[in-house]
C-alpha positions in Angstrom: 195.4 147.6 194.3 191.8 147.9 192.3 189.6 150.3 193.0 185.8 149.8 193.2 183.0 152.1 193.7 179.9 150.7 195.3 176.9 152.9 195.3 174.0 152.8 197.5 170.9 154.0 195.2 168.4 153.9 198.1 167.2 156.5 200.5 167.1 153.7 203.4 170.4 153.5 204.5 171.4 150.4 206.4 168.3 148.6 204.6 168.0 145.9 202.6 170.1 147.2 199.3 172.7 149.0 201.4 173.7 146.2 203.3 173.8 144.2 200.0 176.6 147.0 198.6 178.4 146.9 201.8 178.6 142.8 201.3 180.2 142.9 198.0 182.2 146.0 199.0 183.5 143.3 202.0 184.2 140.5 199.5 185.7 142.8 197.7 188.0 144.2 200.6 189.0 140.5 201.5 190.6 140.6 197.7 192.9 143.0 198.4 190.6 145.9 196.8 189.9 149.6 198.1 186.2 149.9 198.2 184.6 153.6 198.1 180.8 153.3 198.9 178.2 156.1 198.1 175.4 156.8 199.8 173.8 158.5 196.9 170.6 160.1 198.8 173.4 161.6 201.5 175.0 163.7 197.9 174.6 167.1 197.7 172.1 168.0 195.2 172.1 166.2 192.0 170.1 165.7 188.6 169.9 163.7 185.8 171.6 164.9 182.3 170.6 168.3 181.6 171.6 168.2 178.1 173.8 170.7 177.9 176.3 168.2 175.7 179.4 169.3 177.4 180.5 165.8 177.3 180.2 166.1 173.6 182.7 168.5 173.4 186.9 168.4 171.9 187.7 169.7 175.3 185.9 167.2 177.3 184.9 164.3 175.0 183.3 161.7 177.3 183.2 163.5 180.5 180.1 164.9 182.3 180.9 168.5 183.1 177.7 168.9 185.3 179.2 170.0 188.4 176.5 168.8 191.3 176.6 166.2 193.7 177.4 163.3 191.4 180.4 164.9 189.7 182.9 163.7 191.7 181.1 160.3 191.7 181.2 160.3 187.6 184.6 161.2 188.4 185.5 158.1 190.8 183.6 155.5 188.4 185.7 157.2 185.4 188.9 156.1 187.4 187.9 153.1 188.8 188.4 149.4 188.8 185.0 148.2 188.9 181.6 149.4 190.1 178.6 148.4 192.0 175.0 149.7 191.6 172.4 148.7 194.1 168.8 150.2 193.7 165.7 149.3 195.2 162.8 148.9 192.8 160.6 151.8 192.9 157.1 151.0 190.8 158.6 149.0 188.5 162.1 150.5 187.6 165.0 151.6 189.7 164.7 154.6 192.4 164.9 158.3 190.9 168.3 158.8 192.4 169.8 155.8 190.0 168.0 157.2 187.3 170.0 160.3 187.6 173.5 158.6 188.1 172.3 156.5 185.1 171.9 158.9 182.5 174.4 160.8 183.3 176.6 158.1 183.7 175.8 156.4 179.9 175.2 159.5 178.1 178.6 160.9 178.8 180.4 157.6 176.6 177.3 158.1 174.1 179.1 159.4 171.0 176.1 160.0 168.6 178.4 158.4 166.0 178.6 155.8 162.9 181.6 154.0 163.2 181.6 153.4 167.1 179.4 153.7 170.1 181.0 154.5 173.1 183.8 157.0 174.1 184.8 154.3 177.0 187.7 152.5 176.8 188.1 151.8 180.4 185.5 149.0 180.6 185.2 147.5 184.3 183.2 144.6 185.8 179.6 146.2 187.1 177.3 144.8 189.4 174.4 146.0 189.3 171.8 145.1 192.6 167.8 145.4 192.8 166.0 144.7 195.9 162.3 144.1 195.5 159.0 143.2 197.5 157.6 141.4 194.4 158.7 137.8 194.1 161.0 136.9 191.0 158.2 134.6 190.2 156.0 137.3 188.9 159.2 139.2 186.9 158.1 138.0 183.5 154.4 138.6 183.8 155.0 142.4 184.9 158.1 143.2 183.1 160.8 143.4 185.9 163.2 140.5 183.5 162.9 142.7 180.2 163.8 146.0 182.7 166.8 144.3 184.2 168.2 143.1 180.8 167.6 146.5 179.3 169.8 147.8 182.4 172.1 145.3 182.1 172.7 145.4 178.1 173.0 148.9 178.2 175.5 148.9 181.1 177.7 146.6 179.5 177.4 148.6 176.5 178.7 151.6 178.0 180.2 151.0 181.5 181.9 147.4 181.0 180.2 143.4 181.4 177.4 144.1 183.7 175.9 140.9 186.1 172.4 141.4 187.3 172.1 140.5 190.8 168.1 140.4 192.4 167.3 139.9 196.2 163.2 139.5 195.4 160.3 139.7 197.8 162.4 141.8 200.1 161.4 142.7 204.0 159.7 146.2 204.1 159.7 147.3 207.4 160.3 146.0 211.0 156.8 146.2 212.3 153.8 145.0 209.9 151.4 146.1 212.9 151.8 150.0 212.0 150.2 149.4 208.6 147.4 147.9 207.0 149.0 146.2 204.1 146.3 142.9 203.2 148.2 142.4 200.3 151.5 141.1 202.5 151.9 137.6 204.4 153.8 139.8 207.3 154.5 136.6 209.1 156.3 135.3 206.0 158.2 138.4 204.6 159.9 138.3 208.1 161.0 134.3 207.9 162.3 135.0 204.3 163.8 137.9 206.1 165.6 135.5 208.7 166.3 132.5 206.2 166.7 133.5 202.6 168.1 137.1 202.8 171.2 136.6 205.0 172.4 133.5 202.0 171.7 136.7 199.7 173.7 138.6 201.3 176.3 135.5 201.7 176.2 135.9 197.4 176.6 139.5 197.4 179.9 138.8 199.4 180.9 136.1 196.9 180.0 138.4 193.9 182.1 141.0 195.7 185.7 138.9 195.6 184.8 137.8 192.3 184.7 140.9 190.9 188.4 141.5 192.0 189.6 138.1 191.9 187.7 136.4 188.4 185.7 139.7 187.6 182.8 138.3 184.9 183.4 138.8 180.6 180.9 139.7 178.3 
C-alpha cells in the first residue's frame, strides 16, 4: 500500500485549499493508498530552517533535526509514497506556514556539494496546490507563473517530479455584504464558486488516483 501525505498549508480549514487536499487525498484513497493529511496551522509550534546544519551532519546527513511541530511531518514525507502541498497565495507567494515546511523541507536534501545536488534518493510524485482570488489571466503580468515554476523546479529538484495544480479567482468569504471590497464582482466570485470550483475539485480527485495509479515523470 503507498503512502501519501497531503498537507493543508492554510489557516482556513474546510476552505477552499483544504477541501482541494482532501479531494486528491479521496482519489487517492479510491487507489488503494493510505492518505495522512496535515493541517499544518493545527501543528504545534513550528519555524522555518534555523540554520543550525544538523542535517549537514555524518550522523544525520539529509535529515532535519529541528525538533518542533513539523518534525514528525519531515519525518512522514521522508517515508512516504508521495506528497501533496496545498497553499493559499498570500500577497504573491505561498502562506508563511508553507514557507516554513518549505525550507526545511529542501534544505535538508541540499548537500552544498560539486559532484551532486541532493541527498534524496527517495523521489516521490508531489502535487503541489495554490488557491488564489486573482484570475490565472493576470499570472504573467504579476509574476504568479515564474513563482509557481520556481516552486515547482525546485520541488522536483529535491522532493521528486512536482505537477502544479492552480484553482484561480477563488471564493473569499460566504457573505460579500460584511465588507466593502469594490475591487470584487461578489455576485460572480459566488457563480464561479457554484460552477467552476466543484469541476476543480472533480481534478483534484483525478490528480489524486493518478498519483497512485500513473503518478507523473519528470
Amino acid at each position: 500500500m503507498k503512502n501519501i501525505i497531503a498537507i493543508n498549508a492554510s489557516p482556513r480549514v474546510n476552505w477552499n485549499t483544504s477541501q482541494l487536499v482532501k479531494q486528491v487525498a479521496q482519489g487517492a484513497e479510491e487507489q488503494g493508498a493510505h492518505v495522512k493529511i496535515v493541517d499544518l496551522y493545527k501543528l504545534e509550534k513550528f519555524t522555518g530552517c534555523i540554520s543550525c546544519f544538523g542535517c549537514k551532519t555524518k550522523e544525520h546527513v539529509g535529515v532535519c533535526v529541528c525538533k518542533d511541530g513539523l518534525y514528525s511531518v519531515l519525518q512522514d514525507i521522508n517515508n512516504a509514497d508521495g506528497l501533496v502541498i496545498g497553499t493559499p497565495n498570500y500577497l504573491g507567494d505561498i502562506s508563511a506556514g508553507c514557507r516554513a515546511l518549505y525550507e526545511r523541507l529542501i534544505f535538508q536534501s541540499l548537500t552544498y556539494k560539486k559532484e551532486f545536488q541532493s541527498y534524496n534518493k527517495n523521489k516521490i510524485p508531489v502535487l503541489f496546490i495554490m488557491t488564489s482570488n486573482a484570475s490565472k489571466e493576470f499570472y504573467p503580468a504579476i509574476g504568479y507563473d515564474k513563482m509557481l515554476e520556481d516552486y515547482r523546479q525546485s520541488l522536483s529538484a529535491f522532493v521528486g517530479p512536482t505537477k502544479v495544480f492552480v484553482a484561480d479567482d477563488t471564493l473569499q468569504v460566504n457573505d460579500y455584504d460584511k465588507y466593502n471590497w469594490t475591487m470584487f464582482d461578489s455576485q460572480s466570485k459566488i457563480l464561479r464558486n457554484k460552477t467552476v470550483f466543484p469541476e476543480q475539485l472533480k481534478q483534484a480527485f483525478e490528480l489524486g488516483k493518478q498519483m497512485v495509479k500513473n503518478p507523473w515523470q519528470e
